[in-house]
N, C-alpha and C positions, 0 to 999 in steps of 0.2 A: 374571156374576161375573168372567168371565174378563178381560173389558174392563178394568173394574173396577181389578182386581187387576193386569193391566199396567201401568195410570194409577200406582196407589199405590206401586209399585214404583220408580221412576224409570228405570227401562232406555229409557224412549222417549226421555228427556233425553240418556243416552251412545248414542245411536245405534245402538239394541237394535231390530228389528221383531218383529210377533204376526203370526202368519199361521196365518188362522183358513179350516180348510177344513169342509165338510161341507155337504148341503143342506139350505138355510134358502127360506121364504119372502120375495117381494117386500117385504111388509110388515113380514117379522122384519128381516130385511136393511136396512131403510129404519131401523128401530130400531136398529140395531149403529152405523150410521153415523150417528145423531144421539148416541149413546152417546159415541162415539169422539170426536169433534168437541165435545162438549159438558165431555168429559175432559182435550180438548188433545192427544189424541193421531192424532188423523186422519192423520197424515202419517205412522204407525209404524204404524198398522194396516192391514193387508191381508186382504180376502177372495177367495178361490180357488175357491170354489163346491163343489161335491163332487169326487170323485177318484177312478176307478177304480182308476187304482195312484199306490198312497202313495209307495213304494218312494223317486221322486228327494225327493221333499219329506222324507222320514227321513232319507234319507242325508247331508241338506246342513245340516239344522237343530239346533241345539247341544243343545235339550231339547223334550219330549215335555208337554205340561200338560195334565194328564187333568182336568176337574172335574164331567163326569159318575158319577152312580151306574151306568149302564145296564151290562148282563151284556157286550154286544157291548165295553166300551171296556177290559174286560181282555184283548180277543184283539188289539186294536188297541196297546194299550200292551206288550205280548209280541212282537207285528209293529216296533213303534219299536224295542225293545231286540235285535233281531236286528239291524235297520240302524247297533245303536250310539249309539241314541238315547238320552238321559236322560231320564226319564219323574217328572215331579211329578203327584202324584195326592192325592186325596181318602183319608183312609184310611176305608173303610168297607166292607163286602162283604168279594170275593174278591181286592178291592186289598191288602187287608193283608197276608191269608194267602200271595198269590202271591206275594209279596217282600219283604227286606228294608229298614226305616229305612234311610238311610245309608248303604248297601251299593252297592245296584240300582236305588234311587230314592228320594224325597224327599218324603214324605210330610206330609200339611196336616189340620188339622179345621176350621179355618175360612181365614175371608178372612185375617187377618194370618199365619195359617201359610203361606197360601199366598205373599203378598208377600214374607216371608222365606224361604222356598223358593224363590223366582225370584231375590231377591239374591245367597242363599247360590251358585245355578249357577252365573250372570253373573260372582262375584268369585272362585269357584273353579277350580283345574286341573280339570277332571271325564276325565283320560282315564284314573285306574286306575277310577272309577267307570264309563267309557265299555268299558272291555274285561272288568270284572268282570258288567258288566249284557250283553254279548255271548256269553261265556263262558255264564253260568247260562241266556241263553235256550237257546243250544245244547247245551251240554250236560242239560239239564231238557222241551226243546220241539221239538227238531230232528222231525222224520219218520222219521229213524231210529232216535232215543232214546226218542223217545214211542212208538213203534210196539213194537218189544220192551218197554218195560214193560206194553202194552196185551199183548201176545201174553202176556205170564208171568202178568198178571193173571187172564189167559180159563182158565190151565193149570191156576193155584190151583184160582180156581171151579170146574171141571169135574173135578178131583181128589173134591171134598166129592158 
């Protein structure tokens, strides 16, 4: 979908790249790049294989496109909005609940939400959206922040 959804978007046209990381097989791989190619957009898509650390890839990349369901891809979209990343997601799960519409991120139910989710970023200023989505991870996820509400939560329970 994600390919997909780059093509219909037109950002490959203005000189938008996708850089798609994570590990895929030979055969999945070999499928991406007939995708891509077959979309027109070969030349704007990039794959990076997997990534120990994310960290330079968040910090440089203007937005976050989550289109998996999986549990791991809200600790990953929480890790982009630390780096200041704008994050487009799927709304479904713990995606909805951990953030706001329009706030922190940019929320899709399907393919054409997602396409206009990827316009709406590309044609938008996103940097009160880029310090607001900073902001709430740290103050909401830091190790500090999280830790003390874990510790107050442990104080409750063992009060009962």
């Amino acid at each position: 979908m994600a390919i997909r959804t780059f093509s219909l978007s037109g950002l490959a046209k203005e000189g938008y790249k996708f850089i798609l990381a994570g590990k895929v097989t030979n055969n999945c791989r070999k499928c991406y790049d007939r995708l891509a190619h077959g979309l027109g957009v070969q030349g704007s898509v990039e794959f990076v294989g997997f990534c120990h650390d994310v960290k330079p890839w968040m910090e440089r990349e203007q937005l976050f496109l989550c289109v998996l369901k999986a549990k791991d891809w809200d600790t990953l979209q929480l890790e982009s909005m630390f780096y200041g990343c704008p994050v487009i997601a799927c709304k479904s799960g713990g995606t909805k609940e951990l953030l706001k519409d329009g706030k922190t991120r940019l929320l899709f139910t399907d393919e054409n939400g997602c396409v206009k989710a990827m316009q709406v970023a590309a044609k938008t200023d996103m940097q009160t959206m880029i310090l607001t989505v900073q902001k709430y991870a740290v103050d909401n996820f830091s190790e500090e922040k999280y830790g003390v509400h874990i510790i107050n939560l442990y104080k409750e329970i063992l009060k009962h």
